[in-house]
MARKOLVO-138271 format. One record per atom (N, C-alpha, C): residue in one letter; x, y, z; residue number from 1; atom name. Coordinates in Angstrom, 1 decimal, padded with zeros to 4 digits. Atoms other than C-alpha are relative to their C-alpha. Layout:
residues N
NODE/a/X/Y/Z/NUM/CA
...
This chain:
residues 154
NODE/x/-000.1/001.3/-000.8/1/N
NODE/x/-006.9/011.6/-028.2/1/CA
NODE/x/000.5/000.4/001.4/1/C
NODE/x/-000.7/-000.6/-001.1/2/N
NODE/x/-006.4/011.7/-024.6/2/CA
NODE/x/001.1/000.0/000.7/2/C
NODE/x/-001.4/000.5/-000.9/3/N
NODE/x/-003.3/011.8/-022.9/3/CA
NODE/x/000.1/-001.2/000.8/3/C
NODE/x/-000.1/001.2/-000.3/4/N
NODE/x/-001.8/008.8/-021.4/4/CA
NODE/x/000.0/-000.2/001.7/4/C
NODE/x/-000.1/-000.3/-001.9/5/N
NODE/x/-002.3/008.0/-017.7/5/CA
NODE/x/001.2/-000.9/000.3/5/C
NODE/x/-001.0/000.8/-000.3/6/N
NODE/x/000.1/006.6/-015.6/6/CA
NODE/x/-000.2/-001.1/000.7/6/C
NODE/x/000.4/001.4/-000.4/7/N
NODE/x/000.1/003.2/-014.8/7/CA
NODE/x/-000.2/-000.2/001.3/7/C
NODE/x/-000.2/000.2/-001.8/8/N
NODE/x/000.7/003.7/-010.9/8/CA
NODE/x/-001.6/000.5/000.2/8/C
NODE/x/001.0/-000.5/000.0/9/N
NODE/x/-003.0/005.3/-011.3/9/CA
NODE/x/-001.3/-000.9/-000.8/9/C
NODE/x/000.7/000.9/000.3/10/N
NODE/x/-004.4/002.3/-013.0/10/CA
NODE/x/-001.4/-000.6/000.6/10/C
NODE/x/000.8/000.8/-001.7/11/N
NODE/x/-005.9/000.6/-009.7/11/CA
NODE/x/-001.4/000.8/-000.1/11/C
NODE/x/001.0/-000.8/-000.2/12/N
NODE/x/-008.0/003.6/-009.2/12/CA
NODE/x/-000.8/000.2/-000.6/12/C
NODE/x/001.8/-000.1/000.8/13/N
NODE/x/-009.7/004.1/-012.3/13/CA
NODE/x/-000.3/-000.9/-000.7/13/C
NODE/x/000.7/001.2/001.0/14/N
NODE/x/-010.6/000.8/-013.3/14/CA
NODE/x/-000.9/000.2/001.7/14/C
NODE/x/001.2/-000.1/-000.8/15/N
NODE/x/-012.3/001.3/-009.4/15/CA
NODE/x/-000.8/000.9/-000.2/15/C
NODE/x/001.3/-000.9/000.5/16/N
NODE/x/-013.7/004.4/-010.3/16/CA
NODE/x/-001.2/-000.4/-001.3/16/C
NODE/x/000.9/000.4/001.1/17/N
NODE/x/-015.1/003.1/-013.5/17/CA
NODE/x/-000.9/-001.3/000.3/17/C
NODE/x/000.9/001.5/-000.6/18/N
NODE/x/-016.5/-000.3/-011.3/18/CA
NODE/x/-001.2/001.4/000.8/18/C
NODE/x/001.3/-000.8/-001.2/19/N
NODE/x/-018.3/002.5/-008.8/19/CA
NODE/x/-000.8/000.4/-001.0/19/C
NODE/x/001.0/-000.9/001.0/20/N
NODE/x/-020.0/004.2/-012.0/20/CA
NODE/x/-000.4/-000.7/-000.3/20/C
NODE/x/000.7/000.6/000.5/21/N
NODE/x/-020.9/001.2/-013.6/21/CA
NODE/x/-000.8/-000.6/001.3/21/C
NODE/x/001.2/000.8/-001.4/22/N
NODE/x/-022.2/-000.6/-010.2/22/CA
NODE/x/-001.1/001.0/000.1/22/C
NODE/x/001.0/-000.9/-000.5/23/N
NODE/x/-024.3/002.9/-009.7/23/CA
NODE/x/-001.0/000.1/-001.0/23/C
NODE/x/001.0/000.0/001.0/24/N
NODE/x/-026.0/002.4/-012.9/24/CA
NODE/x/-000.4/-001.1/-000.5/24/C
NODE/x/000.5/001.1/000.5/25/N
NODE/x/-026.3/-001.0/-013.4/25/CA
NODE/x/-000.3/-001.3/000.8/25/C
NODE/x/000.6/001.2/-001.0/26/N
NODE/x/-026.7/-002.7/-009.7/26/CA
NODE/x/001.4/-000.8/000.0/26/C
NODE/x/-000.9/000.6/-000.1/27/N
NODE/x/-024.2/-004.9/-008.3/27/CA
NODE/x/000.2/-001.7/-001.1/27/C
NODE/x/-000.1/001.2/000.8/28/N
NODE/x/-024.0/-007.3/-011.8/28/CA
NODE/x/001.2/-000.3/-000.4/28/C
NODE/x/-001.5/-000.4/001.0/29/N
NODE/x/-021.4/-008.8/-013.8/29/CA
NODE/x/000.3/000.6/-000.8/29/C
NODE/x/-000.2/-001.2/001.3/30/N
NODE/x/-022.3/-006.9/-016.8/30/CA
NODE/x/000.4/001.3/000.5/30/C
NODE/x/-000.7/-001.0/-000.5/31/N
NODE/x/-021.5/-004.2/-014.8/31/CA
NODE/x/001.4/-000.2/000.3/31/C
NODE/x/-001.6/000.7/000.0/32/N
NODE/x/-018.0/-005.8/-014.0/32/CA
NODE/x/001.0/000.3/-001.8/32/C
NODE/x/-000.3/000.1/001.2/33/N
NODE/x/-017.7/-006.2/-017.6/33/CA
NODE/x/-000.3/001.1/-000.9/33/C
NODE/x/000.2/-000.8/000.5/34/N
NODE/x/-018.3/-003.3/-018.9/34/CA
NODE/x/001.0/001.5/000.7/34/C
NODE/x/-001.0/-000.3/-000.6/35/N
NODE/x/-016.1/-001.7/-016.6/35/CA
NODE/x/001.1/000.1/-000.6/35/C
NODE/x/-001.3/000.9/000.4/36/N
NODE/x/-013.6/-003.9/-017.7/36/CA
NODE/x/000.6/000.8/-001.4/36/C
NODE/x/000.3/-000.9/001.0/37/N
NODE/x/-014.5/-002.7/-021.0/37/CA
NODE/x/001.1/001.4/-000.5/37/C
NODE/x/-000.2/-001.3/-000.7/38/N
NODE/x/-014.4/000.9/-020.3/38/CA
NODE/x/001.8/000.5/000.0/38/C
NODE/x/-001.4/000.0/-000.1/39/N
NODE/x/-011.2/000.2/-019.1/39/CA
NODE/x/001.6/-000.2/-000.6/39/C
NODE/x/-001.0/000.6/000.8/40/N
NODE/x/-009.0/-001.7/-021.4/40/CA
NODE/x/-000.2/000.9/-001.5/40/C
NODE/x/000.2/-001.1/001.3/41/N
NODE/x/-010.2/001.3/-024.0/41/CA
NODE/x/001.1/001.2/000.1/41/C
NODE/x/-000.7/-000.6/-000.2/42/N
NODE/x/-007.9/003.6/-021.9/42/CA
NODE/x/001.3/-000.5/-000.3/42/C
NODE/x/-001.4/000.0/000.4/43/N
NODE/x/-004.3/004.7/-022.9/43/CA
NODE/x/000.6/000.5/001.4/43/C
NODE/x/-001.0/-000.1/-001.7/44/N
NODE/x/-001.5/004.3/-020.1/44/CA
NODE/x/001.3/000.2/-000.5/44/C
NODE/x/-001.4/-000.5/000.6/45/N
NODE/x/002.1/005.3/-020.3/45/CA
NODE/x/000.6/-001.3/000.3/45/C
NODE/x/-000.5/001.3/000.2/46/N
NODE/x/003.5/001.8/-021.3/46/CA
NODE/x/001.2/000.4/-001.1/46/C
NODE/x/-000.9/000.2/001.1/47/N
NODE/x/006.6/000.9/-023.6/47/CA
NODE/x/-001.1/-000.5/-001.3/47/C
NODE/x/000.9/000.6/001.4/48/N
NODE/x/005.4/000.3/-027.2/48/CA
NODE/x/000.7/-001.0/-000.4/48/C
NODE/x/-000.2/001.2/000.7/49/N
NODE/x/006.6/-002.9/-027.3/49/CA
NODE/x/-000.9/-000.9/-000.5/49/C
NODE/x/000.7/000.5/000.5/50/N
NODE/x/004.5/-005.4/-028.8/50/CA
NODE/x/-001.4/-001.0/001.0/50/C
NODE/x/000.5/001.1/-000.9/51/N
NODE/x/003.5/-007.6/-025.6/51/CA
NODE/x/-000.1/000.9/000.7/51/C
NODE/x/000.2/-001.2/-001.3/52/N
NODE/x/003.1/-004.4/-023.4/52/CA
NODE/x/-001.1/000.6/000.9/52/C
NODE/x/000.7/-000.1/-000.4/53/N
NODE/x/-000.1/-004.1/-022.8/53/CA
NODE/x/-001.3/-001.0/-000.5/53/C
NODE/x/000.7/001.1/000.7/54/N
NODE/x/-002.5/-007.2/-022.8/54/CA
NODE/x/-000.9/-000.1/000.8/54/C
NODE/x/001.6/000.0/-000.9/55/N
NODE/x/-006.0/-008.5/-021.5/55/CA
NODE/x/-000.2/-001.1/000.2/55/C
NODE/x/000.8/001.6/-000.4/56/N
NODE/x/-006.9/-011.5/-019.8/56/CA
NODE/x/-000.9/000.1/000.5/56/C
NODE/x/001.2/000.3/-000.4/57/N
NODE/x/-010.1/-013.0/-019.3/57/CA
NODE/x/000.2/-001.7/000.7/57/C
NODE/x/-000.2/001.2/-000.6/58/N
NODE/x/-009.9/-016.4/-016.8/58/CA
NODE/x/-001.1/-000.3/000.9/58/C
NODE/x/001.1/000.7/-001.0/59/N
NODE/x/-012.0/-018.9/-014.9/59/CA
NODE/x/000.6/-001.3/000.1/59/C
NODE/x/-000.2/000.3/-000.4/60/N
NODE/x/-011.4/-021.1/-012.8/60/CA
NODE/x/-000.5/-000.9/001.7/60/C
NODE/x/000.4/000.5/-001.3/61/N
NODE/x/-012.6/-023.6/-009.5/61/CA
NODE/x/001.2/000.1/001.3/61/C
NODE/x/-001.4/000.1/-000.5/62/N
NODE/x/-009.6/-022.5/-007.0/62/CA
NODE/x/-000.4/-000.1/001.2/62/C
NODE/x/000.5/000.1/-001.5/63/N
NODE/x/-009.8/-023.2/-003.3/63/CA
NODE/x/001.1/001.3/001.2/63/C
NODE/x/-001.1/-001.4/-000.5/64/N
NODE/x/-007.5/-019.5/-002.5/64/CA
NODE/x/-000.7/000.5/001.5/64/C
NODE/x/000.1/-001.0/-000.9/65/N
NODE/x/-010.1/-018.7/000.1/65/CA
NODE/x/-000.7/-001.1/001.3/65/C
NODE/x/000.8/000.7/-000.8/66/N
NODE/x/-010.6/-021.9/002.1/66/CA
NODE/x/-001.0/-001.0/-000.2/66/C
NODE/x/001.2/000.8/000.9/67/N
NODE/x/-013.5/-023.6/-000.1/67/CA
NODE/x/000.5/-000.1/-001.2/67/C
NODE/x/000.1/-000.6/001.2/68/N
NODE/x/-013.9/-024.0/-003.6/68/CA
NODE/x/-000.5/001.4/-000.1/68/C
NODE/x/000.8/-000.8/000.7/69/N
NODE/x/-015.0/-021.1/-005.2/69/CA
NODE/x/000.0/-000.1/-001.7/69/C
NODE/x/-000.8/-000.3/001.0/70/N
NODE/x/-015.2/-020.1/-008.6/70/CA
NODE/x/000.3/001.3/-000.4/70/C
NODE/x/-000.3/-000.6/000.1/71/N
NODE/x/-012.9/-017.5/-009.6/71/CA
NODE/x/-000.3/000.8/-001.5/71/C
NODE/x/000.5/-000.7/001.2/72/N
NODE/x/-014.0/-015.1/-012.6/72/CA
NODE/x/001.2/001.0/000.1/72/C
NODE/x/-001.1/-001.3/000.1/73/N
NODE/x/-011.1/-012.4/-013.8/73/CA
NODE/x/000.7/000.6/-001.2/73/C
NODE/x/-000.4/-001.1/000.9/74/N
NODE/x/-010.4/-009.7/-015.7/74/CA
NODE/x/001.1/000.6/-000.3/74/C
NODE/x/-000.7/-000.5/-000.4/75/N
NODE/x/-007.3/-008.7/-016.1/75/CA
NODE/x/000.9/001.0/-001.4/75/C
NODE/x/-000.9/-001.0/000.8/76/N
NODE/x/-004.8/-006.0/-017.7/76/CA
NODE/x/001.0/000.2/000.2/76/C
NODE/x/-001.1/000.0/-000.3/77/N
NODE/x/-001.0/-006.6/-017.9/77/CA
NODE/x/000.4/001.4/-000.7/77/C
NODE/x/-000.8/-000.6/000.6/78/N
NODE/x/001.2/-003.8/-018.4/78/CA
NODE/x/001.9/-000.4/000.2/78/C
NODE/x/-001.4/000.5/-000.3/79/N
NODE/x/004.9/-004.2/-018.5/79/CA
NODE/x/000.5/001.3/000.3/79/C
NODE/x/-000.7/-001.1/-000.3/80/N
NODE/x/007.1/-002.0/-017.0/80/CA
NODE/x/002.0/000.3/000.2/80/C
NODE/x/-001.8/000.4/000.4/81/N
NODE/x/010.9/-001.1/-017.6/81/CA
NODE/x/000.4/001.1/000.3/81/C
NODE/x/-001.3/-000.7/-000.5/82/N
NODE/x/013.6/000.4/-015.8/82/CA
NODE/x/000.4/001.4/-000.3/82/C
NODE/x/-000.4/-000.8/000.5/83/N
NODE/x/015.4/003.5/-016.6/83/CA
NODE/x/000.7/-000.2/-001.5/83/C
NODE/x/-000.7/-000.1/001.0/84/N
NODE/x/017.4/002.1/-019.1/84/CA
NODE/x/-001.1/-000.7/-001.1/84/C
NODE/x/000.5/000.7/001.1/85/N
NODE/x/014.6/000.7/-021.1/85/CA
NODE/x/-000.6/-001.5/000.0/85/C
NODE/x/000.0/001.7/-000.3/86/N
NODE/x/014.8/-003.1/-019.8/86/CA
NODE/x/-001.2/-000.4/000.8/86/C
NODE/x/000.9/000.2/-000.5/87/N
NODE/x/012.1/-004.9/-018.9/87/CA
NODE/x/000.2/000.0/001.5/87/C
NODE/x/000.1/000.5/-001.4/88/N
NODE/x/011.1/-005.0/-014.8/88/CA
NODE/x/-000.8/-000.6/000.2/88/C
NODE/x/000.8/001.4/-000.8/89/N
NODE/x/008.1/-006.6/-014.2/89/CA
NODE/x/-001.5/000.3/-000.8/89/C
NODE/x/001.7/000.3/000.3/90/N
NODE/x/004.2/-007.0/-015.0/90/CA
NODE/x/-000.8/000.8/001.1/90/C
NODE/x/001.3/-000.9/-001.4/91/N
NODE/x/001.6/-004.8/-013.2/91/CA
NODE/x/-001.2/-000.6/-000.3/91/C
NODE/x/001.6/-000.1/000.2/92/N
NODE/x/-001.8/-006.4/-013.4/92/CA
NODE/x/-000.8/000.3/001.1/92/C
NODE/x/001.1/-000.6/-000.4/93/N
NODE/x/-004.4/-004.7/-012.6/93/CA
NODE/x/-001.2/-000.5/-000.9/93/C
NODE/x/001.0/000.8/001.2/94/N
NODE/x/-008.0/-006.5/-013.0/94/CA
NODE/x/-001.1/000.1/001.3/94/C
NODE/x/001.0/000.0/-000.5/95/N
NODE/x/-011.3/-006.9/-011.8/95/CA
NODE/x/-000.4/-002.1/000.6/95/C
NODE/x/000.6/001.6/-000.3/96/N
NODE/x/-012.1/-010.7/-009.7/96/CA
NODE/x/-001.2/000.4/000.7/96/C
NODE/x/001.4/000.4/-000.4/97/N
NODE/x/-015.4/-012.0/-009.0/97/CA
NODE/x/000.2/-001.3/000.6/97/C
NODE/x/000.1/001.4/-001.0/98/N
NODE/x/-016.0/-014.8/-006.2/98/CA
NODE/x/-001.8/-000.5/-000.2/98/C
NODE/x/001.1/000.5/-000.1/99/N
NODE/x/-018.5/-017.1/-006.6/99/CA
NODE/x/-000.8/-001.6/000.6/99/C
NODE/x/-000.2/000.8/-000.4/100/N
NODE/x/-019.9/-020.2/-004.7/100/CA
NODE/x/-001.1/-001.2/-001.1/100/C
NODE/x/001.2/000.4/000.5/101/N
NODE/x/-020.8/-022.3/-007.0/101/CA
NODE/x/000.0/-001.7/-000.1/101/C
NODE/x/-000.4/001.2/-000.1/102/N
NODE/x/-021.7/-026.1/-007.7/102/CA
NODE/x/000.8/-000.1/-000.9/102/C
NODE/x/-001.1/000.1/001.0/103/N
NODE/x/-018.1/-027.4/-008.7/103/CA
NODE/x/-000.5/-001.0/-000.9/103/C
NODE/x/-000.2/000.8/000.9/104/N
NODE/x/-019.6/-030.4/-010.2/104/CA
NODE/x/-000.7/000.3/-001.4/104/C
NODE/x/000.8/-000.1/000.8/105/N
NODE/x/-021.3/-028.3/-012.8/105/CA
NODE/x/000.5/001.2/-001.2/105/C
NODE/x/-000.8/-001.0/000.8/106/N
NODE/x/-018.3/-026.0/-014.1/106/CA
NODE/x/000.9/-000.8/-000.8/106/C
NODE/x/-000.8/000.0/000.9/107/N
NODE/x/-016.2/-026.1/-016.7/107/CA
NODE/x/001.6/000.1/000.6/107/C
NODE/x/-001.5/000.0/-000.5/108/N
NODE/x/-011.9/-026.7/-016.4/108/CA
NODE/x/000.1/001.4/000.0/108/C
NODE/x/-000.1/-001.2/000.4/109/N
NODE/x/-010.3/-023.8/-016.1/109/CA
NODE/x/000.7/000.5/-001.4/109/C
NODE/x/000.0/-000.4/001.5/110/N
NODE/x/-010.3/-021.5/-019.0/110/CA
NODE/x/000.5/001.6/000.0/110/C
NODE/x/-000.7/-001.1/000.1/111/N
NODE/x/-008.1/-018.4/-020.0/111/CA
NODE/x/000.5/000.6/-001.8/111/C
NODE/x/000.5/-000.6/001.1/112/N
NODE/x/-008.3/-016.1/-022.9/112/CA
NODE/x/001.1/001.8/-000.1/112/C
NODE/x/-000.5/-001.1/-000.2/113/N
NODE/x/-005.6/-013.1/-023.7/113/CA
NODE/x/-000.6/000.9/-001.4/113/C
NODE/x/000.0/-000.8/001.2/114/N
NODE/x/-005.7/-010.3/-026.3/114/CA
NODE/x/001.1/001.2/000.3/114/C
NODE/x/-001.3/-000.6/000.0/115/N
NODE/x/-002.4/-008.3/-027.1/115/CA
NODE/x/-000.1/001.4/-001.2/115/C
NODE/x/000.1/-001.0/001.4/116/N
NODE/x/-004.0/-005.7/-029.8/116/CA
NODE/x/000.3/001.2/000.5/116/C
NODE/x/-000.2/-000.7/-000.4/117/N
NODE/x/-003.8/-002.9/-027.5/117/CA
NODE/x/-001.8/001.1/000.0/117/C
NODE/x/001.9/-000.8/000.1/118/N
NODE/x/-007.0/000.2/-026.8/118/CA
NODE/x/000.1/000.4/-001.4/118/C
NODE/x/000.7/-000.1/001.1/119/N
NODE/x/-009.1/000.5/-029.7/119/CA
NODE/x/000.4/-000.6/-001.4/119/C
NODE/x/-000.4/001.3/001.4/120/N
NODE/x/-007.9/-002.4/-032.0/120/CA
NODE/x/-001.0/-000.6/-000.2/120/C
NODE/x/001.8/000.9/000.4/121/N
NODE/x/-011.2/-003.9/-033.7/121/CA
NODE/x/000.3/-001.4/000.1/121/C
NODE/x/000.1/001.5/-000.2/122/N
NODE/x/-009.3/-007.3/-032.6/122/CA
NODE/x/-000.3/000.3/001.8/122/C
NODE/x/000.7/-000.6/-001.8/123/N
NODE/x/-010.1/-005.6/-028.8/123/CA
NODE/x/-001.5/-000.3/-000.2/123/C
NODE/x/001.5/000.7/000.6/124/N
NODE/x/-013.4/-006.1/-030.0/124/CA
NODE/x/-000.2/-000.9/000.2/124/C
NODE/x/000.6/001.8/000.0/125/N
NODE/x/-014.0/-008.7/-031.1/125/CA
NODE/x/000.5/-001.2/001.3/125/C
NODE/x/-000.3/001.3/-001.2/126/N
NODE/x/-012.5/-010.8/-028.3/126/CA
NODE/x/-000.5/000.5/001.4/126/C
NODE/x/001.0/000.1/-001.4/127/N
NODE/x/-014.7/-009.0/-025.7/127/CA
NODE/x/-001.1/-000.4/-000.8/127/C
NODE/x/001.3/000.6/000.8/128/N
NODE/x/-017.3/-010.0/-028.3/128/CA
NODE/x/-000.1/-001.6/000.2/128/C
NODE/x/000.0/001.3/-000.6/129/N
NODE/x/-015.9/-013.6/-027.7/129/CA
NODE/x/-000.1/-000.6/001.2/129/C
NODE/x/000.5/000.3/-001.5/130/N
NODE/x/-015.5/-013.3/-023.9/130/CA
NODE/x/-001.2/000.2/000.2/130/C
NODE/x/001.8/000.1/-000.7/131/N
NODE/x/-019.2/-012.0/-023.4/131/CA
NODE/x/-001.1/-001.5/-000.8/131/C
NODE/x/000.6/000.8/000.4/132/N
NODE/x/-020.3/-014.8/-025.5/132/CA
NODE/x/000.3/-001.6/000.4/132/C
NODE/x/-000.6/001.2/-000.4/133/N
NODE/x/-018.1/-017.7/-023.5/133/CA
NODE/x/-001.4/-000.2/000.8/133/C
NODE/x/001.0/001.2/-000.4/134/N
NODE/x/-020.8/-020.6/-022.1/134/CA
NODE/x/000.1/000.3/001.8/134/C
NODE/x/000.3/-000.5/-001.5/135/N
NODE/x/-019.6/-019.3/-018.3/135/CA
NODE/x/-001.2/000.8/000.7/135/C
NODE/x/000.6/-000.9/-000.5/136/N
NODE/x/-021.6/-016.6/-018.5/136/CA
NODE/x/-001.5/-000.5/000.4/136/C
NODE/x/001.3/001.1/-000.8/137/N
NODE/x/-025.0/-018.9/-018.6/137/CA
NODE/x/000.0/-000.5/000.6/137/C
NODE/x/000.0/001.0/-001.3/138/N
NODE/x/-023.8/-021.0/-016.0/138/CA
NODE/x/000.1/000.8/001.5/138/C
NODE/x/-000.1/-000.9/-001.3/139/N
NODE/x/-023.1/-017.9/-013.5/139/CA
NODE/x/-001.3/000.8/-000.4/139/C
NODE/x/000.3/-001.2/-000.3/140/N
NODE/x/-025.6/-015.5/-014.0/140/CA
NODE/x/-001.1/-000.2/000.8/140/C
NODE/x/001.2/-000.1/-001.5/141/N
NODE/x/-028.5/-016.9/-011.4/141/CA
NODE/x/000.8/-000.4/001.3/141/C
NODE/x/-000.6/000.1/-001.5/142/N
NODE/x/-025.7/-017.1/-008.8/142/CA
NODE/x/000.5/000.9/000.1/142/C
NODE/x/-000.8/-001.7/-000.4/143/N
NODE/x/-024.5/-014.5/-006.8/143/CA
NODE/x/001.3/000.2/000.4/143/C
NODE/x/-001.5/-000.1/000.0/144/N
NODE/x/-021.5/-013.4/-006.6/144/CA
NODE/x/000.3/000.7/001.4/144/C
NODE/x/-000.8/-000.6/-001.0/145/N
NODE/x/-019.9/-013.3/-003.5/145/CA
NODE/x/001.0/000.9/000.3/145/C
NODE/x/-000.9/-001.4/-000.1/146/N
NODE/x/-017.4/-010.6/-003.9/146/CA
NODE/x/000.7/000.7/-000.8/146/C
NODE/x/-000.5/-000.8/001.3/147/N
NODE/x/-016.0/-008.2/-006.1/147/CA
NODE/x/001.3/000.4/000.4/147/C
NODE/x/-001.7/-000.5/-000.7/148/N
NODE/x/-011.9/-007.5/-005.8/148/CA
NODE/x/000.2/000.5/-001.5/148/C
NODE/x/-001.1/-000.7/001.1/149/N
NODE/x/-009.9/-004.8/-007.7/149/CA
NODE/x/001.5/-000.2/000.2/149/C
NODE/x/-001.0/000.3/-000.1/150/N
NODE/x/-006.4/-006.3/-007.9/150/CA
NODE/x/000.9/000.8/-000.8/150/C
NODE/x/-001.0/000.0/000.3/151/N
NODE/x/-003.2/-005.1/-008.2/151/CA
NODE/x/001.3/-000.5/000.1/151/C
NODE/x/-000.9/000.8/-000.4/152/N
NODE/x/-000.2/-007.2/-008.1/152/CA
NODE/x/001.7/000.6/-001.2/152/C
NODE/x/-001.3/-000.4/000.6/153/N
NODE/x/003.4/-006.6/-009.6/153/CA
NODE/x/000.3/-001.5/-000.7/153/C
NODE/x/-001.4/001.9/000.1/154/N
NODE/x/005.3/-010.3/-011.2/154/CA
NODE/x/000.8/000.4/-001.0/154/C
């Protein structure tokens, strides 16, 4: 199995793993998501607590950039704790997609975790349920205005 990477190196290779997938499969979302994939399969140097490492999938109509858009996002909390053990804070790291689309023809917003950790067959299956969410028909003949790799701390 491979060694565990360090979380502060996160950022980078969920981008490197977007640049491979974009160069082989065109600027799509399945390329996004497969990525994503890719990504939430790797092991990071996290506490083994139970909640420590989790996967969100969200959407949403948010107006963050001046307009509506809608917001598409991928994300992967890690938790991170102190010297002595104790929790400090959340690092997610995730993949957003911008998109301009008609609001009056989206869905509320909708969010989707999974807490099994890499290579749990309930990891599976719940990207087997996110690729199969009703979003995906309604985005895929619009184009996506922009692709962000986020990192944030909370």
């Amino acid at each position: 199995m491979p060694e565990a990477l360090p979380v502060e190196h996160a950022r980078e290779t969920l981008l490197e793993l977007l640049t491979s997938e974009q160069a082989s499969r065109g600027g799509s979302i399945e390329a996004v998501v497969q990525a994503f994939e890719r990504f939430a399969s790797m092991r990071f140097q996290i506490p083994g607590t139970p909640d420590s490492d989790g996967l969100l999938f969200q959407y949403g109509v948010f107006n963050f950039t001046g307009r509506p858009m809608l917001t598409l996002s991928f994300v992967r909390q890690f938790e991170q704790c102190n010297d002595r053990g104790d929790h400090e804070c959340y690092r997610h790291v995730g993949a957003e997609l911008l998109f301009e689309p008609d609001v009056q023809a989206l869905p509320e917003h909708h969010e989707s975790w999974c807490f099994d950790g890499p290579g749990a067959s309930a990891t599976a299956e719940w990207f087997a349920e996110v690729r199969s969410d009703s979003i995906f028909r309604l985005i895929q003949e619009l184009p996506v205005a922009s692709v962000s790799i986020t990192d944030e701390l909370a």
